[in-house]
C-alpha positions as CSV (number, residue, x, y, z in Angstrom):
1,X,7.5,61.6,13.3
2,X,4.8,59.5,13.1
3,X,5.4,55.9,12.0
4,X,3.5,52.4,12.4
5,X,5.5,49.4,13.8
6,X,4.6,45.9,14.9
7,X,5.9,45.2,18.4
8,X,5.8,41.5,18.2
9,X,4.6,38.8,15.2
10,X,0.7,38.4,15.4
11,X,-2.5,39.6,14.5
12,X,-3.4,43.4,13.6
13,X,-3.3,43.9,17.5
14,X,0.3,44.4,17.1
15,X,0.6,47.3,15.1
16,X,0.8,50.7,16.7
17,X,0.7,54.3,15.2
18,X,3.9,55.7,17.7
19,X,6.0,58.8,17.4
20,X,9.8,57.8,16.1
21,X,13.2,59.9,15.9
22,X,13.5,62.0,12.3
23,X,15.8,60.1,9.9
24,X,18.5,62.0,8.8
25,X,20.3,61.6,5.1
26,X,23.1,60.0,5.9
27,X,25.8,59.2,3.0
28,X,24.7,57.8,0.0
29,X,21.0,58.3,1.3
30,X,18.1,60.3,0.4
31,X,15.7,61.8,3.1
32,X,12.2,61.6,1.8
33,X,8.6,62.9,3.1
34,X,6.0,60.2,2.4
35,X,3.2,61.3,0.3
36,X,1.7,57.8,0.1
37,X,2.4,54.3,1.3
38,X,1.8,50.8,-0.7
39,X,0.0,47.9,1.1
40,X,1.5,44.6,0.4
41,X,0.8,40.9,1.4
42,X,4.3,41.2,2.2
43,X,3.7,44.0,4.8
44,X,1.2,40.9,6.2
45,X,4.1,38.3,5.5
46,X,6.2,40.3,7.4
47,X,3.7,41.0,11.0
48,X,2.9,37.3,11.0
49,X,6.8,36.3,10.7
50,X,7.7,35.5,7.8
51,X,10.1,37.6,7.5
52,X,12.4,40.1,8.7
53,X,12.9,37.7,11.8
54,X,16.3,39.2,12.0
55,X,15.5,42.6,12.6
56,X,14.0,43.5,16.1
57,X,11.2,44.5,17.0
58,X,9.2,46.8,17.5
59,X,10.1,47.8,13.9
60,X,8.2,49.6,11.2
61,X,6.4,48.1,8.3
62,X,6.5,48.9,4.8
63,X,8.2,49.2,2.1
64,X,6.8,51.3,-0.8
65,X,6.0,54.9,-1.7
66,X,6.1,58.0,-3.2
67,X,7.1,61.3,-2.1
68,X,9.3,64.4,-2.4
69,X,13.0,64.6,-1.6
70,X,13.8,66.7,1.3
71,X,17.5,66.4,2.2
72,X,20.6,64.8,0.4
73,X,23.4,62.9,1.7
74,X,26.9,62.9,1.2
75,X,27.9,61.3,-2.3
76,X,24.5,61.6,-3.9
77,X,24.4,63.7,-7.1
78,X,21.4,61.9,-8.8
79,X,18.5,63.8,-6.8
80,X,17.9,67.1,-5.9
81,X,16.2,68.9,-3.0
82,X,11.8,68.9,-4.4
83,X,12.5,65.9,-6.5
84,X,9.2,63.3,-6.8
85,X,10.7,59.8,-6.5
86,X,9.5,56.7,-5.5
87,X,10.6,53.2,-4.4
88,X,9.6,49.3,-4.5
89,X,11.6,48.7,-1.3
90,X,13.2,50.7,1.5
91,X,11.8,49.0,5.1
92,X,10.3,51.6,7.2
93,X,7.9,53.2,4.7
94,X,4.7,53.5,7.0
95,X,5.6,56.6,8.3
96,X,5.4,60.3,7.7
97,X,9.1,60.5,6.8
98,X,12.1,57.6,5.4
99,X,15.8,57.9,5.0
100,X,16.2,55.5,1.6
101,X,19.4,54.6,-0.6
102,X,19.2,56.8,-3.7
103,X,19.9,53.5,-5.5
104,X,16.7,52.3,-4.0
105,X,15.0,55.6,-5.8
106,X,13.3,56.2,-9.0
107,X,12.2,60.0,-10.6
108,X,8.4,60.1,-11.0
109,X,7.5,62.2,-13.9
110,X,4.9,65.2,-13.5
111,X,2.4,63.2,-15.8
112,X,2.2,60.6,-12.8
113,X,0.4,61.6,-9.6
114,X,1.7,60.3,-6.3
115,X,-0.8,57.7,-6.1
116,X,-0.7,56.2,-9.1
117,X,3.1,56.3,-8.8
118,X,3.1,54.2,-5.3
119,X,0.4,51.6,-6.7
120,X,2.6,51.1,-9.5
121,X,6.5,50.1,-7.8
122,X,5.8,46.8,-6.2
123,X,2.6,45.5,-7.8
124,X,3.7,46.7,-11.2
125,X,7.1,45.8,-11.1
126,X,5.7,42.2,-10.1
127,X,3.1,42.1,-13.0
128,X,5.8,43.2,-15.4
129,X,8.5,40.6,-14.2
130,X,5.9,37.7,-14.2
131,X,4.7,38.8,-18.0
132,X,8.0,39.7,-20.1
133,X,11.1,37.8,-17.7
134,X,9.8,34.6,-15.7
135,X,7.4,33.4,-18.9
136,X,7.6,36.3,-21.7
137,X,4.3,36.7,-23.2
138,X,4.2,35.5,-27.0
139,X,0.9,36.8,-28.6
140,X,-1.8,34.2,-28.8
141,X,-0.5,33.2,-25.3
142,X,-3.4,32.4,-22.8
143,X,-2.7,33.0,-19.5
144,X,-4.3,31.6,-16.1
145,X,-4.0,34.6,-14.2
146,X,-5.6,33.7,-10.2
147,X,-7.1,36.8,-8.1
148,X,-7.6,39.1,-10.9
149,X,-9.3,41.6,-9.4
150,X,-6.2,42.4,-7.2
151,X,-4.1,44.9,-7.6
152,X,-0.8,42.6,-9.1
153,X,-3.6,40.3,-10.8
154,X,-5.5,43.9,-12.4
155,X,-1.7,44.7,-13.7
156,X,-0.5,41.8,-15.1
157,X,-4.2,41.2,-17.0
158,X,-3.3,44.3,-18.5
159,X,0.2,43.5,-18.7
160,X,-0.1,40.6,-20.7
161,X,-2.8,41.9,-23.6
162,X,-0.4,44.5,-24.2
163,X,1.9,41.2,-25.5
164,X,-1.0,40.2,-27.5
165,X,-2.6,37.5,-24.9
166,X,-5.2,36.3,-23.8
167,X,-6.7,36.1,-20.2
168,X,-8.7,33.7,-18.3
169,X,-9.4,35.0,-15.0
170,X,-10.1,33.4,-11.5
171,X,-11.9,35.5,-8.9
172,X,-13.5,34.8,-5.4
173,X,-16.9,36.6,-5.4
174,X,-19.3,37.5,-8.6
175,X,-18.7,41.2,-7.6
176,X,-15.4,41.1,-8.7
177,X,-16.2,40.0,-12.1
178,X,-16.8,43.5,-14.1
179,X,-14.1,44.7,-12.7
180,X,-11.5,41.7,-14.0
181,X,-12.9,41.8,-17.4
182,X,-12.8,45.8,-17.5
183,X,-9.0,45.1,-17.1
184,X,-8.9,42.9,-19.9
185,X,-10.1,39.0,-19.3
186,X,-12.0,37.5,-21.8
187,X,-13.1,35.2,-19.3
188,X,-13.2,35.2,-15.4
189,X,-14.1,32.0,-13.3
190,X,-15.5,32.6,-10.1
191,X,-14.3,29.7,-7.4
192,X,-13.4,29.4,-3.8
193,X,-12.5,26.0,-3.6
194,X,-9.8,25.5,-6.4
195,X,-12.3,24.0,-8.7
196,X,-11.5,25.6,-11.9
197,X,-9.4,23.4,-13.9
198,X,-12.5,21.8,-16.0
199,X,-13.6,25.5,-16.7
200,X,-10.5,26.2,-18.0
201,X,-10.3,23.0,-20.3
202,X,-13.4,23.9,-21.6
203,X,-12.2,27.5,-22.5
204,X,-9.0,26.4,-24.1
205,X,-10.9,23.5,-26.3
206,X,-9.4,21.2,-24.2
207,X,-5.8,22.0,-24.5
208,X,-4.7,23.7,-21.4
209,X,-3.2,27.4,-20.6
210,X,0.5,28.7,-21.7
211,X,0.9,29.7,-18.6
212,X,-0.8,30.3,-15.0
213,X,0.2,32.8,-12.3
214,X,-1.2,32.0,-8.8
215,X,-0.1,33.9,-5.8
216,X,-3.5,32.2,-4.0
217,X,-1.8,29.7,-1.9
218,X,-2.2,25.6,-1.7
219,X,-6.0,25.5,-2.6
220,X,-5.2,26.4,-5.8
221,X,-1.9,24.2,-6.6
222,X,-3.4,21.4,-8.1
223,X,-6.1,22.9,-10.2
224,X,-3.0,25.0,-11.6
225,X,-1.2,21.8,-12.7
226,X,-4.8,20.5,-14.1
227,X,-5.0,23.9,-16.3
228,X,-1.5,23.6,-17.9
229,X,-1.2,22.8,-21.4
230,X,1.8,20.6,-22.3
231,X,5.3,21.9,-21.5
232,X,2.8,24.9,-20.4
233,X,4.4,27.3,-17.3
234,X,3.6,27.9,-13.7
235,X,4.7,31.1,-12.2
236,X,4.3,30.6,-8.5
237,X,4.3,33.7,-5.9
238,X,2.9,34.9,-2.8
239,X,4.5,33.5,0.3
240,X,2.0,34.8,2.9
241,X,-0.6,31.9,1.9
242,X,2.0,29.2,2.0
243,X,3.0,26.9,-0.4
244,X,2.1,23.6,-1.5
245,X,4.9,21.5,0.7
246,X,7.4,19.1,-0.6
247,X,7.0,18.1,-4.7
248,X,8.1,15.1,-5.8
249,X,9.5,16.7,-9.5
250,X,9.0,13.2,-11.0
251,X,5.2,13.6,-10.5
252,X,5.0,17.1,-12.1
253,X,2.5,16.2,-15.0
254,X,2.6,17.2,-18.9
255,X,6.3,18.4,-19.1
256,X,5.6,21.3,-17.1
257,X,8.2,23.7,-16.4
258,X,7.5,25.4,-12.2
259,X,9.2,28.2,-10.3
260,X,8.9,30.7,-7.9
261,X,8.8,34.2,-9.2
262,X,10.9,36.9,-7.1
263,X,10.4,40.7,-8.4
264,X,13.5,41.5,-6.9
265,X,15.2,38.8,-9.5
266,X,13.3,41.2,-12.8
267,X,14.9,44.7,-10.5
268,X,18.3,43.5,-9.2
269,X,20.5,46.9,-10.4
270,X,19.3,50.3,-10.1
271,X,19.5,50.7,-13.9
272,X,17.1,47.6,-14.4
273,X,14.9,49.5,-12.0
274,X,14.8,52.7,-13.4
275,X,14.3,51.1,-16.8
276,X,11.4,48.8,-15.8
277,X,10.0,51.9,-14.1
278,X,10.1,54.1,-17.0
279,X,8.6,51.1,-19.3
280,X,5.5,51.2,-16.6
281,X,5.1,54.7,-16.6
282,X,5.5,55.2,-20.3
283,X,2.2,52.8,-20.2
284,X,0.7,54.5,-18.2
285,X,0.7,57.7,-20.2
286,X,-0.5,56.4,-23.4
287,X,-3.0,54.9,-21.6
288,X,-2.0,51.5,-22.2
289,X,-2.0,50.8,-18.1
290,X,-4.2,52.2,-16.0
291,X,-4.1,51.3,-12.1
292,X,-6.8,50.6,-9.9
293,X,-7.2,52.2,-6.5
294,X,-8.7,49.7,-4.2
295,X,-8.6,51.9,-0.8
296,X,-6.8,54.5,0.8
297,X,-6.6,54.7,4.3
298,X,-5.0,57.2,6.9
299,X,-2.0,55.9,8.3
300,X,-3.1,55.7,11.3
301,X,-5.3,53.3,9.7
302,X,-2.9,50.8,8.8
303,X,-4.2,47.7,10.9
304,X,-7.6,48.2,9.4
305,X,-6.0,48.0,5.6
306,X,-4.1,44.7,6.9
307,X,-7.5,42.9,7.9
308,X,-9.2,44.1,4.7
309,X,-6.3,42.8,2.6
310,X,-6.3,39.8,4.3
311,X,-10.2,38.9,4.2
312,X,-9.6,39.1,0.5
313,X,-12.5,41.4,-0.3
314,X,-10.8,44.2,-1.6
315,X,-9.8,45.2,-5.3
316,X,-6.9,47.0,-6.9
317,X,-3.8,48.6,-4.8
318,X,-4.2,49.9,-1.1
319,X,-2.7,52.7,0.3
320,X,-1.6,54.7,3.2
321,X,-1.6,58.8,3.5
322,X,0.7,59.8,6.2
């Protein structure tokens, strides 16, 4: 089987295409042939050792996809032998072929393609959890949302009209612009330097966002906190960037309210998954979502998706075809 690992934390260098042992279905487990692979800043997170330390390496990245079901283990009455499923997190998912935890596993419907379904799980599920959980979306809402040409930033824009909001969005180049407001922005800022609170300001009449989701590292922190209305929200996410080092919370200005936004917090039992899963794909059949395809690479591609990722020139979701 062929897999990609990372044989030590580092640069793409690290990453190798290598054959591995099958996987078998043990108990409670669902053996599953890839049909696509998600690329996350995680995945990148993850090479560059920031997490996972306690696993050893080499180890295989990933850990999104879609495929078909093509063994079950003992105890698992849920799936059957052809099922489509897909998953938001089972470690090991660039490769050809993954044993997984059927509670890690959701049905895809035929209406949903296997693409589509893999772009969806982690990006989707984090748009989702950052738009109706961490600061629910109240229409008339105006949201801050920060690389919005991306594939979570594409999502949540999306995300949060469907709760009657408004969007501002922040992009890096003017070639992103089109494609932000196609998803939805009423407005997109382009800025490299985290200069964009005045813009803001001047968009809101001077009063300041409900709410702004930045995943774009330290640059952006302060700017963030400038944009904020009063008692206003900052969803913080995105670990691979870095964060904005020790806060003083007696400085935080306006009343603000700040956290960091985990996915995993919106998905924590299989029924919450399988319910927000079903909420994404019901969108996306009445056409009320729609999910932008940024790249899809070979999997033996997978260190060339990593440096395109990371140079922060690509749109929408990336993906892998074992």
């Amino acid at each position: 089987m062929k897999a990609v690992i990372m044989n030590s934390i580092g640069d793409t260098d690290v990453m190798e295409v290598v054959d591995r042992p099958e996987p078998a279905a043990t108990p409670g487990h669902v053996l599953v042939e890839i049909a696509v692979a998600g690329v996350n800043f995680m995945d990148i997170g993850v090479r560059q050792g920031m997490a996972w330390t306690e696993t050893p390496n080499p180890k295989v990245l990933g850990v999104e996809g879609a495929g078909r079901v093509l063994a079950i283990g003992e105890g698992v009455a849920e799936f059957a032998i052809g099922d489509r499923v897909a998953w938001v997190y089972a470690p090991g998912s660039y490769a050809e072929r993954i044993s997984i935890p059927a509670t890690s596993l959701v049905k895809v419907p035929e209406f949903i393609d296997d693409r589509t379904a893999a772009s969806l799980m982690m990006q989707g599920l984090t748009a989702s959890h950052f738009a109706t959980d961490f600061h629910p979306i109240q229409p008339g809402d105006t949201a801050l949302v920060h690389a919005a040409a991306g594939g979570v930033g594409l999502l949540l824009t999306q995300i949060i009209r469907l709760r009657g909001g408004r969007v501002i969005g922040r992009v890096s180049s003017d070639d992103k612009v089109a494609i932000a407001k196609q998803a939805g922005a009423e407005a997109v800022i382009v800025d490299t330097e985290g200069e964009f609170a005045d813009e803001v300001l001047r968009l809101t009449d001077g009063r300041g966002v409900e709410v702004v989701y930045d995943g774009s590292g330290p640059k952006t922190f302060k700017g963030s906190l400038d944009a904020l209305r009063r008692s206003g929200t900052f969803c913080w996410y995105g670990p691979v960037l870095g964060g904005p080092g020790p806060l003083d919370i007696m400085s935080l200005p306006k009343s603000i309210r700040i956290g960091y936004a985990v996915f995993s917090d919106h998905i924590h039992t299989p029924e919450l998954l399988r319910a927000r899963t079903t909420q994404l794909f019901d969108w996306i059949e009445n056409g009320s979502l729609k999910v932008g395809i940024g790249g899809i690479y070979p999997l033996a591609q997978a260190a060339q998706a990593h440096a395109d990722m990371a140079s922060r020139a690509t749109t929408g979701k990336l993906l892998l075809i074992p």
